[in-house]
N, C-alpha and C positions, 0 to 999 in steps of 0.2 A: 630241504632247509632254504635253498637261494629261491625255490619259486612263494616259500614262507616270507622271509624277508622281502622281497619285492613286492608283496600283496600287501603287509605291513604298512611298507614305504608308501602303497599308492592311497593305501588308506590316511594316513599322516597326511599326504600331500592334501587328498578330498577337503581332510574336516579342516586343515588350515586355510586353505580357497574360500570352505564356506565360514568358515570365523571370518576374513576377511572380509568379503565382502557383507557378512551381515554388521559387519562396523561400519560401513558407509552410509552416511544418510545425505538424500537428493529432492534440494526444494526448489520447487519451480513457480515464477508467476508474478506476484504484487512489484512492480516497483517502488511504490509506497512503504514496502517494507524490505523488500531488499536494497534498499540505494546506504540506507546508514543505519538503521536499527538491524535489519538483519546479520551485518556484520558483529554486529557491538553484541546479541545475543550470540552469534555462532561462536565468536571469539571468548568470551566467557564459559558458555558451555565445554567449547574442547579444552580450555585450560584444567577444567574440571575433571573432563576423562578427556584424558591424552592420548588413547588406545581410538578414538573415533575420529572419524573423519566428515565432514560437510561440504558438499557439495550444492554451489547457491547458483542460482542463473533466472534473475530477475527482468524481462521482456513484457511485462503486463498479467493482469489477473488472467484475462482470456489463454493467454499460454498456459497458466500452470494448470485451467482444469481440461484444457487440449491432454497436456503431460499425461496427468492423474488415469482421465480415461485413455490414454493408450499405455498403460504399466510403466510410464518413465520417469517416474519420479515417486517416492514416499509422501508426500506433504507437496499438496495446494495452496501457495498464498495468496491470499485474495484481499482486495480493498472494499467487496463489494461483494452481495449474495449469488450465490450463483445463478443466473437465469435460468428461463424454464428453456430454452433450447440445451443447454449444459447440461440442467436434469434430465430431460429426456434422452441427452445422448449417453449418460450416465446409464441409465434405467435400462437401455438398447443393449448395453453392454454387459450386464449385470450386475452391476455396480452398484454399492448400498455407500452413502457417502456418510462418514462420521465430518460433524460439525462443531468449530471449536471456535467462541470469541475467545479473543487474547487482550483485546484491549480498545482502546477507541480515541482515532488521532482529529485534527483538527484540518481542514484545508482553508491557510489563510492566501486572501486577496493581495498581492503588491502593485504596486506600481511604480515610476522611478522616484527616486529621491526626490530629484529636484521641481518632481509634481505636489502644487500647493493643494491636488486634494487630500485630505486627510481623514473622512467619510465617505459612508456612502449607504444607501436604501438596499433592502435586496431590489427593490425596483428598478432600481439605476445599477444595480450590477447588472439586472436580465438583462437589459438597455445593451451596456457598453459590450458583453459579450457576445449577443447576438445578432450585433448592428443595427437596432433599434436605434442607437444611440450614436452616430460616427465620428464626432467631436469631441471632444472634451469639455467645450463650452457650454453642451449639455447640461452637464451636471456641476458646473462652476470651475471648470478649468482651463487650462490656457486653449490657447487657437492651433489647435493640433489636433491632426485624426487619430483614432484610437486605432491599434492596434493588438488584438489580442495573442496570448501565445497560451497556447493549451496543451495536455498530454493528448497522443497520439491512441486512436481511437480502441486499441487494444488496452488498455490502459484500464485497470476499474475506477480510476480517477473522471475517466474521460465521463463514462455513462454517469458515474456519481455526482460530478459537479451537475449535470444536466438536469439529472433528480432535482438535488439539492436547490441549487440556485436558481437554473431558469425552466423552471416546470414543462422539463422534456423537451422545450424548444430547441430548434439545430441552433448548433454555432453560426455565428459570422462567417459569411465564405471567405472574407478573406482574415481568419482565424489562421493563425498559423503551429499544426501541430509539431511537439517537440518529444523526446524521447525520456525525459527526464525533468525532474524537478529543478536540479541545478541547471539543466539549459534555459528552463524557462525563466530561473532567476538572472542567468548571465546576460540573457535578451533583453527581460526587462530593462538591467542595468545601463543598457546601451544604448536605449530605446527611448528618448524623453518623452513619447507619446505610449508607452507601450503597460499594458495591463496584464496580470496573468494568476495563476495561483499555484502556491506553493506548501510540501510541509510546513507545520510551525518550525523546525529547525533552520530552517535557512529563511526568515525574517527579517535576519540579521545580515544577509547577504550584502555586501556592500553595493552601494550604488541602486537598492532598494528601501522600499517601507511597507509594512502592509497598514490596510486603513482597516476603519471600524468599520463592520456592518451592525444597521441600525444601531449606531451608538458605543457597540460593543466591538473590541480588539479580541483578537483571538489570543487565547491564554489557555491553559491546563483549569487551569477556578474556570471560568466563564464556559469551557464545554462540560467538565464536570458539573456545574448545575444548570447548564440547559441552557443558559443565556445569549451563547454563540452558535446560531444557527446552523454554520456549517461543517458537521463533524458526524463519522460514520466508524462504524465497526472494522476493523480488520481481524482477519478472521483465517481460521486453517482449514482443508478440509483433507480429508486421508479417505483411503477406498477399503469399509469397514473390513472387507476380509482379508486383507494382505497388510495390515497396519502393524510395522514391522515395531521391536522390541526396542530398536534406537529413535524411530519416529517418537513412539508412546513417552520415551525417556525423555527425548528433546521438548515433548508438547508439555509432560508435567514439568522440565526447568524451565518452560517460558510462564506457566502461570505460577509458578513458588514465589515465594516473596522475593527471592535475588532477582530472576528473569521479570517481576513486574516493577523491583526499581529499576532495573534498568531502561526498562519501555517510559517510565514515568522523570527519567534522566533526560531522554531524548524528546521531551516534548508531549509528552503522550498520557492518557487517563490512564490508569489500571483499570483492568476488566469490575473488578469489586467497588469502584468508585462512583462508576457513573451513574447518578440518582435520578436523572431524567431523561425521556429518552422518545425521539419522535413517534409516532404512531403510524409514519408510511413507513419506515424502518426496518425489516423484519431481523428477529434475533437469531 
């Protein structure tokens, strides 16, 4: 009977370890999406099942598909597709990746307040970014060098804006990368010469503005019908054979309608909204 009861107990102990730990879900990657929307879903999700737990550690899109392919993490966030070096190390490792849009944010342009630009060309973005451009008088601004502040090259922001805006060209050497959207807001802030790009949430950063490109401000209407050029997929990627029971859970409450007001609370298109959509792009 006591060597019953101890086999009992150890079994008990097993399937409690392994309940626990299959309650844990571990997302690695976007800071695009872990800096404030990731929280504000995770936070709503566990209110919902209180019995789970999330684990967020947002360092760049290139981290999380690092994580993915070496087993440490459930969920890839990414601001940006995965490259063909990530698929193939994907592929090396036997990895079948499931692919998920969630939704689709905007990367708007600021600069400081108290700069009287308040447009700009994509052509004079490439300019001011890539040092084409090292004044501000360039493009009708005061007598000040520009200064750029951009995410740091891990970043899916980083390769994204480069796509997006200045057609693959490098940055300005003397671009300064930052780790985070709010530093590059804080920079800006401080910076009467300083230019950068940020979420549309923090727009409103004080001691910032973002300007128009080609005419158009960045807004939730203007990337939902195509008008604001600068705006891209964020997106999930999971390693199809180990795509665990709380991952699946967490992915369908981020596209349910609660998890896509939320995304569309914080700035951001719902995955079902967006009606037009670039053709270098991939979905």
């Amino acid at each position: 009977m006591p060597a019953m009861r101890l086999a009992f107990s150890c079994l008990m102990l097993f399937l409690a370890a392994s309940a626990g730990a299959a309650e844990k879900l571990v997302i690695k990657g976007s800071n695009t999406f872990g800096e404030t929307l990731g929280p504000r879903l995770i936070q709503e999700f566990t209110r919902l099942h209180p019995g789970l737990t999330v684990e967020l550690e947002s360092k760049g899109s290139a981290t999380g598909f690092a994580a993915l392919a070496a087993g440490a993490c459930d969920i890839a966030a990414a601001s940006r597709a995965a490259s063909e070096d990530e698929l193939r190390l994907a592929q090396s490792r036997g990895l079948r990746l499931n692919h998920y849009v969630i939704g689709y944010y905007g990367v708007a342009v600021i600069v400081n307040a108290v700069n009287p630009v308040a447009k700009l060309s994509d052509a004079q973005v490439r300019e001011l970014f890539t040092g084409a451009a090292g004044q501000w008088t360039a493009v009708g601004g005061p007598d000040l060098p520009v200064h750029p502040y951009i995410r740091d090259p891990v970043s899916g922001t980083y390769l994204g804006f480069q796509e997006l805006a200045l057609d693959r060209r490098p940055y300005a050497a003397s671009a300064r990368p930052l780790q985070s959207y709010a530093e590059i807001a804080g920079a800006v802030a401080r910076d009467r010469g300083g230019i950068g790009y940020v979420g549309m949430d923090l727009t409103k950063w004080p001691g910032v503005k973002p300007v128009a490109i080609n005419g158009v401000l960045p807004s939730a209407l203007a990337i939902e019908d195509g008008r604001y050029p600068y705006a891209r997929a964020l997106r999930f990627y999971t390693n199809a054979a180990r795509e665990s029971a709380v991952a699946k859970q967490f992915i369908r409450f981020v596209l349910s309608r609660r998890g896509q007001q939320i995304l569309e609370q914080h700035g951001d298109v719902p995955r079902a909204e967006r009606r037009l959509w670039s053709p270098t792009e991939p979905w």
